[in-house]
C-alpha positions in Angstrom: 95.9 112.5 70.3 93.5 110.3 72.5 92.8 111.8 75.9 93.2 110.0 78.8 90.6 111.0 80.7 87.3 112.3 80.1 87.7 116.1 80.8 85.3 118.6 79.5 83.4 116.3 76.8 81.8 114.5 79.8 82.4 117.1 82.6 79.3 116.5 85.0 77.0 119.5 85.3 77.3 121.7 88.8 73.7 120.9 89.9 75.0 117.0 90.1 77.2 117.6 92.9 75.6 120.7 94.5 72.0 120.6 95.9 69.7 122.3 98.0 68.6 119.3 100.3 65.5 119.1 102.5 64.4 116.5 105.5 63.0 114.5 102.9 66.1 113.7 101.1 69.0 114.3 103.7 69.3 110.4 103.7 69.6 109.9 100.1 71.8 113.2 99.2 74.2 112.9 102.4 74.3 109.8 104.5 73.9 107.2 101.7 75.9 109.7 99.1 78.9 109.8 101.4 79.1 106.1 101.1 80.7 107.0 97.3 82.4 110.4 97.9 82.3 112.8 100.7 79.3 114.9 101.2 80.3 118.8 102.5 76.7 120.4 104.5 76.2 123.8 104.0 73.5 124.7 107.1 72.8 128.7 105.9 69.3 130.8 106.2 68.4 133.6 104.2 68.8 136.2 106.7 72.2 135.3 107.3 75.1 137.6 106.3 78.2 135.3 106.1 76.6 132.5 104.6 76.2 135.0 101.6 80.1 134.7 101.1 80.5 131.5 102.8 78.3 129.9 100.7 79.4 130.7 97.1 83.3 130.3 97.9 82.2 126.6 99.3 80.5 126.0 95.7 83.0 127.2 93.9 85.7 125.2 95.6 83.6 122.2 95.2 82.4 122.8 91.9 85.9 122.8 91.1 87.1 119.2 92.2 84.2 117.7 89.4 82.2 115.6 91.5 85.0 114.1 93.9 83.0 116.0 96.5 79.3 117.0 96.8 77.8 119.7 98.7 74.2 119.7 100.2 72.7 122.9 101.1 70.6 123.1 103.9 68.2 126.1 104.9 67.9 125.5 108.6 64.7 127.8 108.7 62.8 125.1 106.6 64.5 122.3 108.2 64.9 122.6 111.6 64.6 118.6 112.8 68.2 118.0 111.2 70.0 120.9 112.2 68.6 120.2 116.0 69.9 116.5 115.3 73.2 117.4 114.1 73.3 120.5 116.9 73.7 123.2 114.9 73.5 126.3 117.3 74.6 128.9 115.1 75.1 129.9 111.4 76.9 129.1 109.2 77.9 125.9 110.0 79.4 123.5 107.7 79.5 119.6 108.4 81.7 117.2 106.3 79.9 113.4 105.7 82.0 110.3 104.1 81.3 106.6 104.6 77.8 107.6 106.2 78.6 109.6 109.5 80.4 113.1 109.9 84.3 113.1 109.9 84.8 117.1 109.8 83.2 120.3 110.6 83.9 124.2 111.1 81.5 127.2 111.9 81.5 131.1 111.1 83.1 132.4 108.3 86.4 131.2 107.5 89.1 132.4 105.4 89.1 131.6 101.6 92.4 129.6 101.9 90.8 127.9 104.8 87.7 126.8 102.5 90.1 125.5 100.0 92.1 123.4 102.0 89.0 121.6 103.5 87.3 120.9 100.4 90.5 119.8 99.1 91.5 117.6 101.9 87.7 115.8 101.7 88.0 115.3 98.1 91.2 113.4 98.5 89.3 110.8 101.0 87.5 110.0 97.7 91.1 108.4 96.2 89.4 109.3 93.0 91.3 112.3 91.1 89.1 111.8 87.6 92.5 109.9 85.6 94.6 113.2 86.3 97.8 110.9 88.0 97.2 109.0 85.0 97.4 111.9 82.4 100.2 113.4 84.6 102.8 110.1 84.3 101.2 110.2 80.4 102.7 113.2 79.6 106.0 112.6 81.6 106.4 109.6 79.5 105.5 111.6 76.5 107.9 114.5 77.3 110.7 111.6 78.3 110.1 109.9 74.8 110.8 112.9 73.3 107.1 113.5 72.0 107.4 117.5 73.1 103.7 118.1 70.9 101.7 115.4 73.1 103.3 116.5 76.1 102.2 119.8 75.7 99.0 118.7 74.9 98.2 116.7 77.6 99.5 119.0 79.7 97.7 121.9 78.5 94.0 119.6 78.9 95.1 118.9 82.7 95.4 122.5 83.6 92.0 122.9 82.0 90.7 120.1 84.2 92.7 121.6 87.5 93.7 125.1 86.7 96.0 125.4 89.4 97.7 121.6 89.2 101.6 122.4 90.0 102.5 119.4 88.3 100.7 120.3 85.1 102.1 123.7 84.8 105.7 122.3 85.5 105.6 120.1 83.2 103.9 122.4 80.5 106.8 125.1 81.0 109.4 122.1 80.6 107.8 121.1 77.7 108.0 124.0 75.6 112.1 124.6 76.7 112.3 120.9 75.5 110.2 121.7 72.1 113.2 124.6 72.0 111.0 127.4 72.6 112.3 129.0 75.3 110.3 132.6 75.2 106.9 130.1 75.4 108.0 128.4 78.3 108.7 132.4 79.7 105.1 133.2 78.6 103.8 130.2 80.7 105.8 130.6 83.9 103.9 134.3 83.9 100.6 132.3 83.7 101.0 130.1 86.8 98.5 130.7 89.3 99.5 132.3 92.4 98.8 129.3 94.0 101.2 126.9 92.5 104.0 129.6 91.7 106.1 128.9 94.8 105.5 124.9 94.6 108.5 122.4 93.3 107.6 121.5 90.1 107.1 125.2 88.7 110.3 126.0 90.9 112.0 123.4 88.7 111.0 124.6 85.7 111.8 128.0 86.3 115.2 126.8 86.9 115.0 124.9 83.7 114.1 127.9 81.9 117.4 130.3 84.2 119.5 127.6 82.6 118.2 127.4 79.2 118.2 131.3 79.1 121.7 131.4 80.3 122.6 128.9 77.5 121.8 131.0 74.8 124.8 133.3 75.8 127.1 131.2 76.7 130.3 131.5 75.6 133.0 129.4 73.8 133.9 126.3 76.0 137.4 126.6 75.3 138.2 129.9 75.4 136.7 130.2 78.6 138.9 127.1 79.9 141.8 129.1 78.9 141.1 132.5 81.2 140.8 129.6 83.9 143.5 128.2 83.5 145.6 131.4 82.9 144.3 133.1 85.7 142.7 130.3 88.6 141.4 133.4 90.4 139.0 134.5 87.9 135.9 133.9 89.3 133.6 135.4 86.4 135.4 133.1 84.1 134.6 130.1 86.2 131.1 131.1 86.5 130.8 131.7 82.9 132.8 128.3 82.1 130.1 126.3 84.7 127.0 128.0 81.8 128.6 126.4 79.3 129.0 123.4 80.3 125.8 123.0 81.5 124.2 124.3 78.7 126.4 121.4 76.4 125.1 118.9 79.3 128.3 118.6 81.4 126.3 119.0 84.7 128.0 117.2 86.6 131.3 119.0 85.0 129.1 122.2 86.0 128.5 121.2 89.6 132.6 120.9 90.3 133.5 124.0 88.5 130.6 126.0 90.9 132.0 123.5 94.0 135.3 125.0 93.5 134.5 128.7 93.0 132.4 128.2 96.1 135.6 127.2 98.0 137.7 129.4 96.9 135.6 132.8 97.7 131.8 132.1 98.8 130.9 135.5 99.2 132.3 136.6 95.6 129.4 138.3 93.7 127.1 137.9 96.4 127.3 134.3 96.3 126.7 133.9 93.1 128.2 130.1 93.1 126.1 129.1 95.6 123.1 130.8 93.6 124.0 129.2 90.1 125.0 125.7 91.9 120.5 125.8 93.7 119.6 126.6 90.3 121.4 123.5 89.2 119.8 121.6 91.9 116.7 122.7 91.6 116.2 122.0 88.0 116.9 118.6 88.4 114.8 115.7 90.0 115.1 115.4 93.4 116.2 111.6 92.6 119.1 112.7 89.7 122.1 111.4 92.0 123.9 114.3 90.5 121.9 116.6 92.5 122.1 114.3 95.8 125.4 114.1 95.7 126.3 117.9 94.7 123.7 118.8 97.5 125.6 116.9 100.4 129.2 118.5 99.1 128.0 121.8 98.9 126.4 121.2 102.4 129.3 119.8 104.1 131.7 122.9 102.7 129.1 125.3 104.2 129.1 123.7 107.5 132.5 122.9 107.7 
């Protein structure tokens, strides 16, 4: 398969986008650098206990993005004239450049959430992700053509560009329940960083994989219409009947079976309706009209 971007064959080295600058080159390395991508300023001294933690979690972050940020490091002790020109007063201090002047800036230690988010939020000023978007709708197209291998693939080289891409571990876990193999997809949804666990797409797919799990056990289609129809009340056998005909791809069949039970007795089991009709939702784009529309009638019996 042909990769769509570069990725690690041509993966810039760290000391291309992180330098220890001096008065001599702050021009070159910051003002006329940020004119291409933004710049972050790291103004630290030796001496200086939370620039030893600051520091490494700022290169690290940056290091990270691949060159859609750079970071200058600058020892104030040797260069005094541009931390008295940018009025640095204490340490650390940490100025952000792009298009030539500062557009951010933060002093003392901050958390390490608080690191990410800035460095994150500068690199996207660069509108330059390194073809990732590209690789992203690549494999969607792959996975929607039916090409599970590629998919996977291309999935698997994104997350070794951007380890913690939500998109790329969604899509990766989808992948392998559409290759069949649901127990890889299981194995996957354990790897997700903690940092995309909670986010949409890998909330999709872990409803994807619920569903797929519950479609292994599902039972006979029509004998569980027949303990519905003999017995209305049976709320198990409704729930059971909506897994099967999801898992034969009757969703929207699915949705009005759960609709009902959820009228009848909303609290049964907990709620588990309500619980198997989110899981529904969730697993499918939030475009699929199917989900719009079973979203709004669920909605409108809650708050009736």
């Amino acid at each position: 398969m042909t990769m769509l971007f570069d990725g690690a064959q041509d993966a810039p080295k760290t000391d291309d986008f992180i330098k220890d600058v001096t008065e001599a080159d702050f021009m070159a390395e910051v003002v006329e650098a940020s004119m291409q991508v933004p710049v972050i300023v790291d103004f630290w001294a030796p001496w200086c206990g939370p620039c030893k933690t600051l520091g490494p979690q700022l290169e690290a972050e940056v290091a990270r993005h691949k060159g859609r940020v750079k970071m200058a490091k600058v020892n104030v002790d040797e260069n005094q004239a541009i931390a008295g020109q940018l009025r640095v007063q204490s340490i650390p201090t940490v100025y952000a450049f792009f298009q030539g002047k500062p557009v951010d800036a933060f002093q003392g230690a901050v958390p390490q959430s608080q690191v990410k988010q800035f460095v994150e939020k500068l690199a996207a000023l660069s509108g330059d992700d390194g073809g990732l978007a590209d690789a992203l709708a690549a494999a969607e197209a792959m996975l929607d053509e039916g090409a599970f291998g590629d998919a996977l693939e291309t999935f698997a080289a994104i997350i070794g560009e951007d380890p913690e891409s939500a998109e790329a571990w969604g899509g990766l876990i989808r992948s392998h329940l559409a290759a069949g193999d649901a127990a890889a997809a299981a194995s996957t949804l354990q790897q997700v960083p903690a940092s995309a666990t909670h986010t949409a797409p890998v909330e999709a797919a872990r409803a994807q994989l619920q569903l797929a799990q519950q479609a292994e056990t599902a039972g006979p289609l029509g004998d569980l219409q027949a303990r519905v129809d003999a017995d209305p009340g049976d709320q198990q056998a409704r729930l059971e009947l909506a897994q099967a005909l999801h898992a034969v791809g009757r969703v929207e069949e699915a949705i009005d079976v759960l609709l009902d039970s959820f009228r009848r007795d909303r609290e049964w089991n907990e709620g588990a309706a309500k619980a198997q009709l989110l899981t529904i939702f969730d697993s499918l784009k939030p475009t699929d009209p199917l989900g719009q529309k079973g979203r709004r009638r669920l909605s409108s019996m809650i708050f009736a």
